[in-house]
Backbone as a chain_set.jsonl record, in Angstrom:
{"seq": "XXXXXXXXXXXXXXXXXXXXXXXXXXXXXXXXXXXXXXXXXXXXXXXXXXXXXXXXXXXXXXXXXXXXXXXXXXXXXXXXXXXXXXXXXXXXXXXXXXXXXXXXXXXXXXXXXXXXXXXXXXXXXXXXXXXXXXXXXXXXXXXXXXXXXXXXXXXXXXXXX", "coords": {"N": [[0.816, -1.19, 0.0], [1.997, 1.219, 0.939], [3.704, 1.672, -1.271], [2.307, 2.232, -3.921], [1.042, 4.449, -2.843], [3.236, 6.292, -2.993], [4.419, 5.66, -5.694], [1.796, 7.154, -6.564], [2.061, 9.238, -5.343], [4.204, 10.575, -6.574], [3.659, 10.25, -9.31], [1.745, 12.663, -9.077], [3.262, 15.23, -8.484], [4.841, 14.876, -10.826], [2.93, 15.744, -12.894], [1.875, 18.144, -11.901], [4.339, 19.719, -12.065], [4.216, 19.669, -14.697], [1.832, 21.269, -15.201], [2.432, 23.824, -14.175], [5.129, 24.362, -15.478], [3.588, 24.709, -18.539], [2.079, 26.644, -17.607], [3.739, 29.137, -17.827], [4.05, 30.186, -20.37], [2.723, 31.467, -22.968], [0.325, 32.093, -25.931], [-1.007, 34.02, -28.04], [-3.572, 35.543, -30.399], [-3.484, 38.197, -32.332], [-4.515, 41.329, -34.338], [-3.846, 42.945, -37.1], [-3.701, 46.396, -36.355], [-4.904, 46.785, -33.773], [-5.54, 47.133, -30.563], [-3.98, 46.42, -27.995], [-3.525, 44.423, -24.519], [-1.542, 41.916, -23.716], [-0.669, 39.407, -20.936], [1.583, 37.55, -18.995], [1.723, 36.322, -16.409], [3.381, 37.929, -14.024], [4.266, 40.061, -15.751], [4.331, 41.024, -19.245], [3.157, 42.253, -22.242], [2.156, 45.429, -24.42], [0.269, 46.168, -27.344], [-0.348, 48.624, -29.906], [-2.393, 50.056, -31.823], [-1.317, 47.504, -33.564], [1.089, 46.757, -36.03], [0.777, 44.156, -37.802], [-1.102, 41.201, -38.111], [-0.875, 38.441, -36.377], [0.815, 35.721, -34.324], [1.297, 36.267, -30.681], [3.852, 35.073, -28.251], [4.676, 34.598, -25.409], [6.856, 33.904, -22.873], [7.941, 32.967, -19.449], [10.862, 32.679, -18.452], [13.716, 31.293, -16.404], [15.303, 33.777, -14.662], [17.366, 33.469, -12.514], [19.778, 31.867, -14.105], [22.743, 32.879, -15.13], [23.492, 33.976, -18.46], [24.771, 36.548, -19.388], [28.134, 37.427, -19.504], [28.333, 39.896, -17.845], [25.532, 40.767, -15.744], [22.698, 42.837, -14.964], [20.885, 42.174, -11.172], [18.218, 40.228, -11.864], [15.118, 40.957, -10.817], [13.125, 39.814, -10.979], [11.175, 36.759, -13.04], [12.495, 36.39, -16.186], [10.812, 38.291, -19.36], [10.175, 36.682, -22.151], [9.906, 37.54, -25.568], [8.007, 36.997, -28.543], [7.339, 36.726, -32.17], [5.12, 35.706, -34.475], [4.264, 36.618, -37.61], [1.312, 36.474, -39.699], [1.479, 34.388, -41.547], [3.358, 32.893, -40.528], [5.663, 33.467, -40.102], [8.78, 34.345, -38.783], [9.37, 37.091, -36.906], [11.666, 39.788, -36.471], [12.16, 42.174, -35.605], [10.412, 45.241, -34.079], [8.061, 46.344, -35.82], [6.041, 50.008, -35.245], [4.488, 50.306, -31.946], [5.429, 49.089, -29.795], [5.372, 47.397, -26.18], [6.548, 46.226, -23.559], [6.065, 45.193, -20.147], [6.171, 45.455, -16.529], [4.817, 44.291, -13.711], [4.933, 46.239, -11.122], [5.762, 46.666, -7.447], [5.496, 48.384, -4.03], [7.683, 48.488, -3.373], [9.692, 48.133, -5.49], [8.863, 50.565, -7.092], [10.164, 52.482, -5.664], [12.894, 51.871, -5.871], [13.041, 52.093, -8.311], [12.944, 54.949, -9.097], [14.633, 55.596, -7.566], [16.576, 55.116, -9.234], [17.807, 52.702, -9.341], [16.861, 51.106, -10.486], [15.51, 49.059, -13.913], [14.351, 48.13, -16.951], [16.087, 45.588, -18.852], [17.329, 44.559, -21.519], [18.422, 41.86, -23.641], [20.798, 41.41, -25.541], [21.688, 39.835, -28.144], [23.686, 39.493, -30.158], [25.768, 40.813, -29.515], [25.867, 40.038, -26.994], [25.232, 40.859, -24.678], [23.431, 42.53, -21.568], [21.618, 45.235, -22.203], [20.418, 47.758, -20.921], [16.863, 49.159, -21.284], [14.914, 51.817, -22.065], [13.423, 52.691, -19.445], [10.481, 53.246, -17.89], [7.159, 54.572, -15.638], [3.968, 53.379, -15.314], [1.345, 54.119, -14.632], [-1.683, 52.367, -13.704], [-3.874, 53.204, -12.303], [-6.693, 51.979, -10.121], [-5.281, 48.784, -10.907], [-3.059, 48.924, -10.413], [0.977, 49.88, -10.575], [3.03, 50.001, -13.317], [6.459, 48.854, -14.405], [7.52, 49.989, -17.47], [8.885, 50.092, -21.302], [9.472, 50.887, -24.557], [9.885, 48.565, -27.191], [12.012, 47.52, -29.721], [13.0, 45.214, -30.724], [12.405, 42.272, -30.561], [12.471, 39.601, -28.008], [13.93, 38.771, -25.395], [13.658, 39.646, -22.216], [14.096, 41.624, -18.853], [13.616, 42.399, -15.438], [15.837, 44.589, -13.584], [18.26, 44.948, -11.539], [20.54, 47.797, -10.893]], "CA": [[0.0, 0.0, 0.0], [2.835, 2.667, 0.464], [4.457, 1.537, -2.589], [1.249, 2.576, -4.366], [1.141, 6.036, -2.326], [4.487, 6.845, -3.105], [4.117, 6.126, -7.131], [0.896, 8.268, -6.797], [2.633, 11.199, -5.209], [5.7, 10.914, -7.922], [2.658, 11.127, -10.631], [0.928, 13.753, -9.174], [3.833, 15.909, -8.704], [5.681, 14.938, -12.387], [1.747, 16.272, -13.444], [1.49, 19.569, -11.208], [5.507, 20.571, -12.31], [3.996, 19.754, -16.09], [1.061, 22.314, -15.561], [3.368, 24.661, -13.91], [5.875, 24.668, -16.848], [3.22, 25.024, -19.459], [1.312, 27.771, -17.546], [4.971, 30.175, -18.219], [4.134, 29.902, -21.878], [1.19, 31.947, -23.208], [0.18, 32.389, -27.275], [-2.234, 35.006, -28.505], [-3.359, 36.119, -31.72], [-3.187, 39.825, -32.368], [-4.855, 41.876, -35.525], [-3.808, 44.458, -37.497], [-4.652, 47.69, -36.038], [-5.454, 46.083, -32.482], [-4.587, 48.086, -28.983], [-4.31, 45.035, -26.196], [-2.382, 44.072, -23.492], [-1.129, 40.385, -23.214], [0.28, 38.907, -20.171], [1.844, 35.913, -18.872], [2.391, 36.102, -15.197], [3.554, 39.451, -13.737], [5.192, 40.633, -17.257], [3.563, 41.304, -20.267], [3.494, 43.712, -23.513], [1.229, 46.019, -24.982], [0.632, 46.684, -29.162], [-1.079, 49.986, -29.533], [-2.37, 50.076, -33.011], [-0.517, 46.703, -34.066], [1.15, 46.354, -37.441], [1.244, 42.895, -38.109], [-1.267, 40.256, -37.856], [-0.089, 37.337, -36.046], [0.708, 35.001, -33.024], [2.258, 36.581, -29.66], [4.165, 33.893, -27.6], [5.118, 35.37, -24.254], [7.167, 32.944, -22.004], [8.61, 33.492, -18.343], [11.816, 31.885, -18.254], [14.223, 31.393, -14.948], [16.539, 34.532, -14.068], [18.934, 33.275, -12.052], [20.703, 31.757, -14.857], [23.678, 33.524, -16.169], [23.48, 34.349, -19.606], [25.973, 37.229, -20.039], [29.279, 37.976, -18.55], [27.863, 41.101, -16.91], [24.263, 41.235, -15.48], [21.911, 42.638, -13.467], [20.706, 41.356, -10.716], [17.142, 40.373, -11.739], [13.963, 40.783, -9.35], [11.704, 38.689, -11.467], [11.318, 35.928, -14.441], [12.598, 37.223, -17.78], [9.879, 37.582, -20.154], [10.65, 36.177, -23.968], [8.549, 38.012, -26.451], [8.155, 36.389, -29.955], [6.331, 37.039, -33.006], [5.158, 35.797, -36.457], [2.942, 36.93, -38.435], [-0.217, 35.812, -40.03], [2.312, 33.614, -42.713], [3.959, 32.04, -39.679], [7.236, 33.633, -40.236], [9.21, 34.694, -37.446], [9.286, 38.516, -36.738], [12.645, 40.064, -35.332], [12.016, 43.95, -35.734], [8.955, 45.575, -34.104], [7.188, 48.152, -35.98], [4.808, 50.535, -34.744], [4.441, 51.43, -30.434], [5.356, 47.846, -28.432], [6.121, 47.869, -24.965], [6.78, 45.795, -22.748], [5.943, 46.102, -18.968], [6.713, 44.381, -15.714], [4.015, 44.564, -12.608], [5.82, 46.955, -10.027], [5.228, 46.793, -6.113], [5.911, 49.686, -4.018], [9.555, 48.228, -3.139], [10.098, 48.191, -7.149], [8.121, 51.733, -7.44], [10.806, 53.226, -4.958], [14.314, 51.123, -6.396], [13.048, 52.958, -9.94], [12.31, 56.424, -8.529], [15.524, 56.037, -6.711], [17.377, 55.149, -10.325], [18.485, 51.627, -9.228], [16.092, 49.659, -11.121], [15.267, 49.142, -14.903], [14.324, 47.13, -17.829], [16.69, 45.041, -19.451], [16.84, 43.777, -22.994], [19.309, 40.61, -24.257], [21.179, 41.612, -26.867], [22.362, 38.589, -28.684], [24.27, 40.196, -31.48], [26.734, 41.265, -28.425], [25.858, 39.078, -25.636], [25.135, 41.567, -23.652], [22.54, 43.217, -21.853], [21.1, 46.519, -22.259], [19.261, 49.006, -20.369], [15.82, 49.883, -21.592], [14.392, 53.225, -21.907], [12.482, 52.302, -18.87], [9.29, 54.417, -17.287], [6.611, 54.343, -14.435], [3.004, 53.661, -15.953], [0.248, 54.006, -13.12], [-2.653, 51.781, -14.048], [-5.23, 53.477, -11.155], [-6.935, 50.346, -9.664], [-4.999, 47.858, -11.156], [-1.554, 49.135, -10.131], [1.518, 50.388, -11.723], [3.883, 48.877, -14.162], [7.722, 49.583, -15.173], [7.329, 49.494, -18.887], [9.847, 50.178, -22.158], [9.02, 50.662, -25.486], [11.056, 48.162, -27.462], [12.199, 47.977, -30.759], [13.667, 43.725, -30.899], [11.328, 40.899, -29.892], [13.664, 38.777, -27.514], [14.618, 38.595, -23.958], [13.621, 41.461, -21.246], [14.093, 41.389, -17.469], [13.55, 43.458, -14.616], [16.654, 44.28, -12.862], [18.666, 46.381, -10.78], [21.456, 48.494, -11.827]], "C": [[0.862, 1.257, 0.0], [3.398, 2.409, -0.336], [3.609, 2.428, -3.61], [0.96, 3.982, -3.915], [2.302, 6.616, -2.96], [4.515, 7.212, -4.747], [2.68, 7.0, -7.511], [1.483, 9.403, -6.902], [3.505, 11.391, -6.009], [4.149, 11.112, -9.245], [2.021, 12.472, -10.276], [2.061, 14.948, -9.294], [4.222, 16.305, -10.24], [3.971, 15.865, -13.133], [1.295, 17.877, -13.105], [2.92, 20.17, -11.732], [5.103, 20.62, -14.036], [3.143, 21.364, -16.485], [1.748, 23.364, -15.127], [4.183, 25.386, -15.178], [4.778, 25.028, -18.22], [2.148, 26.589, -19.411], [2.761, 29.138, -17.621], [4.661, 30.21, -19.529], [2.817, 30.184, -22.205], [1.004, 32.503, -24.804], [-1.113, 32.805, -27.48], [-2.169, 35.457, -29.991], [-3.63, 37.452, -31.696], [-3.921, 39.73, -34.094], [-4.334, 42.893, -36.009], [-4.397, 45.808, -36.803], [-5.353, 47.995, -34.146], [-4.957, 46.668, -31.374], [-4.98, 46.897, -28.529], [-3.173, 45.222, -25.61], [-2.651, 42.45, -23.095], [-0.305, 40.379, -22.196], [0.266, 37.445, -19.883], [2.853, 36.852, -17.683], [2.045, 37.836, -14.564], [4.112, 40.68, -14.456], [4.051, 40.357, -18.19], [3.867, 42.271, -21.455], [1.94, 43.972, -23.804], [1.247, 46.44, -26.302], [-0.49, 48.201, -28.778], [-1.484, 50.106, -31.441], [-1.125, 49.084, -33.725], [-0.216, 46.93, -35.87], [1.468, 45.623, -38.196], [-0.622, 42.214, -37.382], [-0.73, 39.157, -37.516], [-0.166, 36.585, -34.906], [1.812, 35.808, -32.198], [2.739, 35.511, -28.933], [5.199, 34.377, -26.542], [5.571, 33.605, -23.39], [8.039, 33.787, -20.799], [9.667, 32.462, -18.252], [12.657, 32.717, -16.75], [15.293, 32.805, -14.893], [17.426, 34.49, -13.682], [19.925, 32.374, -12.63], [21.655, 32.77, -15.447], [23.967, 33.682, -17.483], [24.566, 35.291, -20.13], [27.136, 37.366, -18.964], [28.999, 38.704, -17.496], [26.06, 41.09, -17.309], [23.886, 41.624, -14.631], [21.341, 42.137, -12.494], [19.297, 40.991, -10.698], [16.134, 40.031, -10.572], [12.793, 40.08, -9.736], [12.209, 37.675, -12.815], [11.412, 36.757, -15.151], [10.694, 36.837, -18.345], [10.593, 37.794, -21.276], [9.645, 36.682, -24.628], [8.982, 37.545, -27.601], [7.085, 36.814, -30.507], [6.215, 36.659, -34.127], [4.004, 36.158, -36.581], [2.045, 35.796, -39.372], [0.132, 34.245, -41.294], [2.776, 32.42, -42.118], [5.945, 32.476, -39.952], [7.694, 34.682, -38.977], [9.082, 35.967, -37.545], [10.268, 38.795, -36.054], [12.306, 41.389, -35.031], [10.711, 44.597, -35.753], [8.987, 46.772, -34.728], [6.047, 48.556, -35.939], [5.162, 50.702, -33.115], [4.344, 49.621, -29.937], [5.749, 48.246, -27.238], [5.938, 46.47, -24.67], [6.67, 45.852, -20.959], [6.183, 44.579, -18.15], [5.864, 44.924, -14.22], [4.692, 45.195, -11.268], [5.269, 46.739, -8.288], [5.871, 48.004, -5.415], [7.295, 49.512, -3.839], [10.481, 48.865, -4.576], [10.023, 49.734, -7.66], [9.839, 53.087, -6.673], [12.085, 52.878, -5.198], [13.947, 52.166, -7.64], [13.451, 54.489, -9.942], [13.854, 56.617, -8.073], [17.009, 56.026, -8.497], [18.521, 53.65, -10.122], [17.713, 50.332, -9.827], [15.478, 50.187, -12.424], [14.969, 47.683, -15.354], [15.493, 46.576, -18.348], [16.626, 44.257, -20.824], [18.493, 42.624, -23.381], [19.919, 40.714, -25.134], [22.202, 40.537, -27.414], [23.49, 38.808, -29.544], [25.505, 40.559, -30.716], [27.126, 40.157, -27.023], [25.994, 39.555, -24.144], [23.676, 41.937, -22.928], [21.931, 44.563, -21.787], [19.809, 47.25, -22.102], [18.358, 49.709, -21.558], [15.649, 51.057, -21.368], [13.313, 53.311, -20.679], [11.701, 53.915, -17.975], [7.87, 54.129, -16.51], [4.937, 54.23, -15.297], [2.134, 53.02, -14.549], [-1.397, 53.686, -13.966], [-4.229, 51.961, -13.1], [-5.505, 52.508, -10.594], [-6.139, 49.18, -10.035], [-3.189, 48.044, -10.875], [-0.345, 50.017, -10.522], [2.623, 49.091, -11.961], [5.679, 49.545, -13.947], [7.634, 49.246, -16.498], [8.533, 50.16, -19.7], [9.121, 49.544, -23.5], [10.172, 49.738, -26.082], [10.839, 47.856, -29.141], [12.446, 46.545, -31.844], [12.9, 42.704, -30.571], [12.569, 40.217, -29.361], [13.454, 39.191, -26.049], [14.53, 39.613, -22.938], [13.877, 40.744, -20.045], [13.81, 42.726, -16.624], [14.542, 43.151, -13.401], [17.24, 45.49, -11.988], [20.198, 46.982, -11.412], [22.678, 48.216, -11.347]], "O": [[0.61, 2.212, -0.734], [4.189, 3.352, -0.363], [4.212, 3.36, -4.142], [0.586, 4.727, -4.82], [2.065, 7.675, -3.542], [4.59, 8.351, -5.208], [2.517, 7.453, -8.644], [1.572, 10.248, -7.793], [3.696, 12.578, -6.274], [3.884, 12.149, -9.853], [1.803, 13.309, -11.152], [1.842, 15.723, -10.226], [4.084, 17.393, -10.8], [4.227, 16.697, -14.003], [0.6, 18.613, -13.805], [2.775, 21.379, -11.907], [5.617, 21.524, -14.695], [3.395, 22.21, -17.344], [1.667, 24.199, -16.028], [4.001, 26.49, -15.691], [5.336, 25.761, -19.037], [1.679, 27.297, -20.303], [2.314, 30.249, -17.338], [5.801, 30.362, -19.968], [1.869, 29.461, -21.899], [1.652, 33.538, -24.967], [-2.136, 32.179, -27.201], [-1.156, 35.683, -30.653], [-4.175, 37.777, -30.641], [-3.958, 38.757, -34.846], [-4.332, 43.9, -35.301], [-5.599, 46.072, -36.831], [-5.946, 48.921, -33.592], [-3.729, 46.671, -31.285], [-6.103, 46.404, -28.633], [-2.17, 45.868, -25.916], [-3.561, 41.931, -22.45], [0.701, 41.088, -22.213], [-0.485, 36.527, -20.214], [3.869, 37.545, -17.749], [1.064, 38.578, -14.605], [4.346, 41.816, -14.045], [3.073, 39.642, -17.968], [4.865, 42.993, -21.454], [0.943, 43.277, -23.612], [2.223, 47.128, -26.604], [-1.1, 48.575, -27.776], [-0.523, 50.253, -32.197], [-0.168, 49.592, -34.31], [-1.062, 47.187, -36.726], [2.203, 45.866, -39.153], [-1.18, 42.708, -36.403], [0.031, 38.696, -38.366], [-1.242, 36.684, -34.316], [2.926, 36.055, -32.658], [1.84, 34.67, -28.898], [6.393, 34.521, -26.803], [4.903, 32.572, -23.34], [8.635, 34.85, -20.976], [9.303, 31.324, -17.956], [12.515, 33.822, -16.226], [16.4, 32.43, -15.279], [18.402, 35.135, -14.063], [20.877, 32.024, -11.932], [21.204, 33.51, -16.321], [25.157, 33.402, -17.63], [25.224, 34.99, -21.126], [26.958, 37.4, -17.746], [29.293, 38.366, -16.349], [25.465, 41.264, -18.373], [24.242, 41.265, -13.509], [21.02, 41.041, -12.951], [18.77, 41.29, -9.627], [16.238, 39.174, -9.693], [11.783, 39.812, -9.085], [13.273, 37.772, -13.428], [10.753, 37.796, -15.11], [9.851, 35.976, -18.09], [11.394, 38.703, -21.496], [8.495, 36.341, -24.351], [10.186, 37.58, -27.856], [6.078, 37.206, -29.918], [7.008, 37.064, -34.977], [2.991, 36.063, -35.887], [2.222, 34.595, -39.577], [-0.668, 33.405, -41.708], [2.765, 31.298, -42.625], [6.994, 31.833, -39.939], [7.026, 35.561, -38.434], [8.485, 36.191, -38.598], [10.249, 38.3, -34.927], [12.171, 41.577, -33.822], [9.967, 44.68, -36.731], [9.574, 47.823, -34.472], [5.07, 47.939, -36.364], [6.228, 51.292, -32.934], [3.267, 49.048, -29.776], [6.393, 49.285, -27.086], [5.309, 45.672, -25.366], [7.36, 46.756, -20.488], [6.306, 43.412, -18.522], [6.297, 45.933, -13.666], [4.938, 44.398, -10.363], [4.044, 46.676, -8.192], [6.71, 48.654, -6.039], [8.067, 50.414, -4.164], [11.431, 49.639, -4.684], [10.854, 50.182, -8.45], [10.283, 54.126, -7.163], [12.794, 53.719, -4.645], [14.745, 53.086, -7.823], [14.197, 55.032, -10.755], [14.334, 57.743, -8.197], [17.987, 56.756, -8.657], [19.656, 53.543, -10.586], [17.872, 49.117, -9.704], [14.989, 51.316, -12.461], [15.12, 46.604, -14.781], [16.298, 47.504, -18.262], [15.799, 43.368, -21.023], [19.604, 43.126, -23.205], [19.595, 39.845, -25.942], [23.386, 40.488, -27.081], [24.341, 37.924, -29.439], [26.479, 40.614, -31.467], [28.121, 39.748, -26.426], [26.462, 39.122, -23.091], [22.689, 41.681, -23.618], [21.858, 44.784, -20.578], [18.745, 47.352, -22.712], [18.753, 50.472, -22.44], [16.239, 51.522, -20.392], [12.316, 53.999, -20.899], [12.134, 55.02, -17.648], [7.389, 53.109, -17.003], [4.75, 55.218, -16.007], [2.222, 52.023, -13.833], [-2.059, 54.499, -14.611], [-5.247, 51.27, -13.124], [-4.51, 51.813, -10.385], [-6.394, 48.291, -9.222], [-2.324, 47.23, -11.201], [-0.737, 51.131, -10.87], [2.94, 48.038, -11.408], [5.929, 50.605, -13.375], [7.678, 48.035, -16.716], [9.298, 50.818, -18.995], [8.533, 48.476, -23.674], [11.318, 49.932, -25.677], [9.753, 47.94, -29.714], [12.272, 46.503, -33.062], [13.641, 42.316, -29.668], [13.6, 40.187, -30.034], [12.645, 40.082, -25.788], [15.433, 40.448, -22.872], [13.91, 39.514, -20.013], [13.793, 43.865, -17.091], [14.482, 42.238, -12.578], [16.788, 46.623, -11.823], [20.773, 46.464, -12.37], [23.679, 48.658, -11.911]]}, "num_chains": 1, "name": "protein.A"}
């Protein structure tokens, strides 16, 4: 009988770390012309008059991996932004008004304010990463953000300086 408990609780877990891992991973379709805001998790982006039809595919991957030589020290999951369009072809170069944003608390609100906390973007091409244009967007009831318009589909974080 605990043999039988034991291979339960190993399925239920291997089944709860499955839904776990697949709830980091969120795909939306977007329209031409379309203002929204997609998220996945406590990160997210916003199109503002999109110019592309297509699929968004927002994932939260782990932070405390090392990726470049020199990083910040992030305070949350990266988010991965991807994009193809309506063809299915990948998209590297946004055009038109994307952002990117990252759900702030007042700790986060007061690290920004103070000039010790920003966005981060991945720059592969270097292997570096580089400070966003980052900025305070106050959502009334629903909170505020740190957001950054961005220009690359790829790799953001929220880190400290």
């Amino acid at each position: 009988m605990t043999l039988k408990k034991s291979v339960l609780t190993a399925v239920v877990i291997v089944l709860a770390f499955t839904l776990i891992a697949a709830s980091l991973q969120a795909t939306y379709p977007i329209k031409k012309g379309e203002t929204v805001s997609l998220a996945s998790g406590r990160a997210g982006v916003t199109y503002v008059k999109s110019q592309y039809s297509g699929t968004v595919t927002l994932t939260r991957k782990d932070s405390s991996k090392k990726i470049a030589e020199e990083q910040p020290e992030f305070t949350q999951m990266h988010l991965d932004v991807r994009f193809k369009d309506s063809k299915g072809n990948r998209i590297k170069h946004v055009l038109g008004a994307v952002y990117v944003y990252f759900m702030a608390r007042d700790k986060d609100v007061r690290a920004f304010e103070a000039g010790e906390l920003a966005i981060y973007f991945y720059d592969t091409w270097t292997g570096e990463w580089t400070e966003c244009n980052t900025f305070l967007v106050s959502a009334g009831t629903k909170g505020q953000s740190l957001a950054c318009r961005i220009r690359v589909y790829g790799l953001y974080g929220l880190g400290k300086k």
